[in-house]
C-alpha distance (Angstrom), angle and dihedral (degrees) to the residues before:
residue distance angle dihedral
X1 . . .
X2 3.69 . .
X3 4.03 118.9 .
X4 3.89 88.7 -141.6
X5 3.66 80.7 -172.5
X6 3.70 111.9 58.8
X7 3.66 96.4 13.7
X8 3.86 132.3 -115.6
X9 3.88 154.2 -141.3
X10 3.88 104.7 -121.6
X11 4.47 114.4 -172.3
X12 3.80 124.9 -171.0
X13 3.59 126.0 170.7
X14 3.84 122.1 -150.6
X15 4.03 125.8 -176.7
X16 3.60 85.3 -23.5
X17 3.85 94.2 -51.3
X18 3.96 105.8 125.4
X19 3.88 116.0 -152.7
X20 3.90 127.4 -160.7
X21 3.72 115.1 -166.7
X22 3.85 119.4 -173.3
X23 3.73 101.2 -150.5
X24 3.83 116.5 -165.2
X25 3.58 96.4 123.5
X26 3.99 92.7 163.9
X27 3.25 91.4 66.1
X28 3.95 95.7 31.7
X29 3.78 83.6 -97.5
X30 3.77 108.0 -61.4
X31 3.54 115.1 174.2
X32 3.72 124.4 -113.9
X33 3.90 125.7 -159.6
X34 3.84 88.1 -100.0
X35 3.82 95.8 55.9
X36 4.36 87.6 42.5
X37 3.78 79.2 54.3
X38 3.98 91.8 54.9
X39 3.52 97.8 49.8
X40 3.99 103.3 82.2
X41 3.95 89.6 47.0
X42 3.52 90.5 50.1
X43 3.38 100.1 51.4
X44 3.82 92.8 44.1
X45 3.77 86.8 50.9
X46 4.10 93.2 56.3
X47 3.98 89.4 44.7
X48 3.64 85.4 54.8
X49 3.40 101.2 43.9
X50 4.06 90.2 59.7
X51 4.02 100.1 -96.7
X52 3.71 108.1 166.1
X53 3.72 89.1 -169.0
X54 3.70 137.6 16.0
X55 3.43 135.3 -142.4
X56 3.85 132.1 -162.8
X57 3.92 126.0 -160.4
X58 3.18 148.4 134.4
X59 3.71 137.8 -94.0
X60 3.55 102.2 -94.5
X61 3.48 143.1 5.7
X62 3.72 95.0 -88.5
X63 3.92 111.4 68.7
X64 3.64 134.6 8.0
X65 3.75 92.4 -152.0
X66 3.53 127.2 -49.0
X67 3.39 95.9 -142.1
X68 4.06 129.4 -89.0
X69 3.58 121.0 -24.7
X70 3.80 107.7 -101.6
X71 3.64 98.2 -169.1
X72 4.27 86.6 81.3
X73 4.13 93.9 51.6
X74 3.77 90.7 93.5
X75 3.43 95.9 57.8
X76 3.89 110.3 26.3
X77 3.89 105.8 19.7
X78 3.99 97.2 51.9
X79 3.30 122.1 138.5
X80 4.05 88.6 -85.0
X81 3.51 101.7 48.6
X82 3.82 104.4 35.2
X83 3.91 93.7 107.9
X84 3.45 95.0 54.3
X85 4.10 80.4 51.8
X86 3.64 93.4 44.5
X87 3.99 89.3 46.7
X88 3.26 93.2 56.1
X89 3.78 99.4 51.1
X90 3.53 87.9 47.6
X91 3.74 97.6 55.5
X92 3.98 84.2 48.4
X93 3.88 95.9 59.0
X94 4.41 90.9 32.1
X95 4.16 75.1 54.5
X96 3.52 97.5 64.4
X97 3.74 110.9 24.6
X98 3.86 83.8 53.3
X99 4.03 92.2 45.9
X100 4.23 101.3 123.9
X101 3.83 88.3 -144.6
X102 3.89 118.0 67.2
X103 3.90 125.5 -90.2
X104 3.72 136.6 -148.8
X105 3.33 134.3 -178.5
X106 3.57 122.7 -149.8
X107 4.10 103.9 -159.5
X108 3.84 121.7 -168.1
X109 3.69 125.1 166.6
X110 3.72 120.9 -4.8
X111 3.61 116.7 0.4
X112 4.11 107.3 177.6
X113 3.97 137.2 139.6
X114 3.50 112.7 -7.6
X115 3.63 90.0 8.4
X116 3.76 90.0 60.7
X117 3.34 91.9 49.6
X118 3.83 91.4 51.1
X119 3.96 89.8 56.3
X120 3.79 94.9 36.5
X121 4.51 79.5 65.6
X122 3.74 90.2 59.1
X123 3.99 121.6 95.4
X124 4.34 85.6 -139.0
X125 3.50 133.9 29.9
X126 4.27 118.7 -158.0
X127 3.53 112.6 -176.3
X128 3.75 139.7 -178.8
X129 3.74 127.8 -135.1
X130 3.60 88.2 -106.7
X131 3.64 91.2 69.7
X132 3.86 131.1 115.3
X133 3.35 130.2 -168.9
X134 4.41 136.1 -156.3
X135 3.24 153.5 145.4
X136 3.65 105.9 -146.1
X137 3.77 100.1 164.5
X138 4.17 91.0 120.0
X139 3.64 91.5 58.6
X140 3.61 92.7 68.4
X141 3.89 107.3 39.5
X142 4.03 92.4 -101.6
X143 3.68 142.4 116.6
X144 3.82 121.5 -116.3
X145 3.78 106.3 -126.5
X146 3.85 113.9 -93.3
X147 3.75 96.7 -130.1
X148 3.74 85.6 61.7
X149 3.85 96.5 38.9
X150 4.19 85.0 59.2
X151 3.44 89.8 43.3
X152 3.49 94.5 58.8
X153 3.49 101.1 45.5
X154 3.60 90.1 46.2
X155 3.87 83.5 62.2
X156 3.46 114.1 32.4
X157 3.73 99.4 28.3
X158 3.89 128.7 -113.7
X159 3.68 103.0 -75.5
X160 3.64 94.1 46.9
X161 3.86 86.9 47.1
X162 3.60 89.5 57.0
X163 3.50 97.4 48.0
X164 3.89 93.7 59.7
X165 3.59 102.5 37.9
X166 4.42 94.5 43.5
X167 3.76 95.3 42.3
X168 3.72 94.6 28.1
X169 3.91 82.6 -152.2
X170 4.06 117.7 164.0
X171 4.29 115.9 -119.3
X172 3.74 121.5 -158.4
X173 3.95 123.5 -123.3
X174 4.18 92.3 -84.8
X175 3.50 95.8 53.4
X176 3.83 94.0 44.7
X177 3.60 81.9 59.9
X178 3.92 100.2 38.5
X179 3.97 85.0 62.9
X180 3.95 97.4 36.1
X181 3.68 92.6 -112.4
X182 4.59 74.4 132.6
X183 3.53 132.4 18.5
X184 3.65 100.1 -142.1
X185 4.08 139.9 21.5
X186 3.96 129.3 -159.1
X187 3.17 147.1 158.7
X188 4.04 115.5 -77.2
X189 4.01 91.8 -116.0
X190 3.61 92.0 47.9
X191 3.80 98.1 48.4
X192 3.74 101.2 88.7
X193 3.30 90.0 53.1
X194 4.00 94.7 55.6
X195 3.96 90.4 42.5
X196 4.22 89.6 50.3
X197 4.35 87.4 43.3
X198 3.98 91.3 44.7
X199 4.32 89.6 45.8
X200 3.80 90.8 42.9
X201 3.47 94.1 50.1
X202 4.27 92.2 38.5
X203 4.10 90.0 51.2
X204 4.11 92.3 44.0
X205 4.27 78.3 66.5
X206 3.58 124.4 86.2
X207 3.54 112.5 -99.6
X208 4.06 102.3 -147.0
X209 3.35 85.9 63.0
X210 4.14 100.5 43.2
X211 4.16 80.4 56.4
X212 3.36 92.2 51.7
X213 3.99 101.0 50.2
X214 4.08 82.5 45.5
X215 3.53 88.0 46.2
X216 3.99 95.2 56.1
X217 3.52 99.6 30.9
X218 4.31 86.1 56.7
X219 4.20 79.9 53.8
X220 3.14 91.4 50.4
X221 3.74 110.9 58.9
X222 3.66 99.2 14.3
X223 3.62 139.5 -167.1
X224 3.84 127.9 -109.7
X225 3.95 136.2 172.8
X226 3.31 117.1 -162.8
X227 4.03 138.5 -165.4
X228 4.03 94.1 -103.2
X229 3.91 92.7 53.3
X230 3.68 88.4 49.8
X231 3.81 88.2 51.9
X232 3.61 93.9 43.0
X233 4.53 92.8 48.4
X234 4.55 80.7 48.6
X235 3.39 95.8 45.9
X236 4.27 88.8 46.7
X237 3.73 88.7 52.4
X238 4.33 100.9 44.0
X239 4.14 84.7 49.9
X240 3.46 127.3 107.3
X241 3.44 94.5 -133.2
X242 3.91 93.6 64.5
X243 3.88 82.8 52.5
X244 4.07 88.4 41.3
X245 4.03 87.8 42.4
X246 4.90 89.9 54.7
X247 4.07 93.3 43.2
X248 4.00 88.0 44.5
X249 3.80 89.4 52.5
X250 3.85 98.6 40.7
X251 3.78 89.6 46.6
X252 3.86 86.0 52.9
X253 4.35 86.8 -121.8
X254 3.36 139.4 125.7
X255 3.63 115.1 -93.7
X256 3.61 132.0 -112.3
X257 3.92 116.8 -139.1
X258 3.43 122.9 -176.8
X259 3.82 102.6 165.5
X260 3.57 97.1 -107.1
């Protein structure tokens, strides 16, 4: 059952097709650290259990996850604790791009921040025309996580990288898919039907071989975190403008940053 109140990560498994559903709907299913915490287990669990496929979504049909729930920075992403936060979200996305099995995620509605991240983990991205698309970190005085920052330059390219993570701007469901940010677009109503075609087809494949090509694709671009981009995340979190960035949101105002 669903804690409707602090959020949850639900799994099912169905004719070997595994689904993930982040279900915050409240708060258009934001993730908290608790749920980041559930992801690894959960996707263990649905490798386990036989899933020849995964797929991630969100409760609903009317946001993927709209990124991570702010409303817990004051008391568990401060200054002190932000590694552990940080960790956590890490281990999340490391989760899911490093699942053997294949995974999909189905995005509707917003999809922003930690949601983002969550989608930038999976090896395909369907999407309906509902869909939006951001990386608002900036507007709030923190640091996207790295693993997600490589992620989406390893899919979208550097230059559309930069334009969503300096301008923090939001992009509609076409031009996620103009710059490869998703592999395929459609119409909300016909969306489960693409996810259940793409799945069928993905668990009709041998899966030795699917491990293999995720295996040697992983090699192949790679993943690194290095002392600076530590540095960088701890200095975002010890500012006042990450401080400036929560009592600007909770006070429904724009923020003041002043790069301190």
């Amino acid at each position: 059952m669903t804690n409707e109140a602090t959020g949850d990560i639900l799994t099912s498994i169905t004719n070997g097709i595994g689904t993930l559903t982040i279900s915050n709907p409240r708060l258009r299913n934001a993730m908290n650290l608790a749920m980041y915490k559930k992801v690894p287990s959960a996707i263990d669990s649905l490798t386990v259990s036989g899933a020849t496929v995964i797929v991630i979504r969100g409760a609903g049909d009317d946001a993927f996850g709209a990124g991570s729930d702010i409303s817990e920075f004051e008391t568990l992403r401060t200054p002190d604790n932000a590694h552990a936060y940080d960790d956590a979200e890490a281990d999340a996305h490391e989760s899911i791009e490093k699942s053997s099995v294949p995974t999909v995620a189905m995005i509707n509605g917003p999809c922003r921040g930690g949601g983002l991240a969550i989608a930038l983990a999976c090896d395909l991205r369907y999407a309906s025309d509902t869909a939006t698309f951001a990386a608002p970190p900036a507007k709030l005085g923190i640091a996207f996580p790295h693993p997600a920052v490589a992620s989406l330059v390893k899919t979208v390219g550097d230059a559309h990288a930069r334009s969503l993570l300096l301008t923090a701007s939001t992009i509609n469901a076409q031009e996620a898919h103009r710059i490869g940010l998703i592999h395929h677009v459609t119409s909300s109503s016909a969306l489960p039907t693409a996810i259940d075609d793409l799945t069928a087809q993905i668990s009709q494949l041998a899966p030795q071989s699917l491990t293999a090509a995720k295996v040697s694709l992983a090699a192949i671009v790679g993943h690194a975190t290095t002392t600076d981009v530590q540095n960088a995340v701890r200095k975002c979190y010890e500012s006042s403008d990450y401080q400036e960035g929560i009592t600007a949101f909770i006070e429904k105002r724009s923020p003041d940053f002043n790069g301190t």
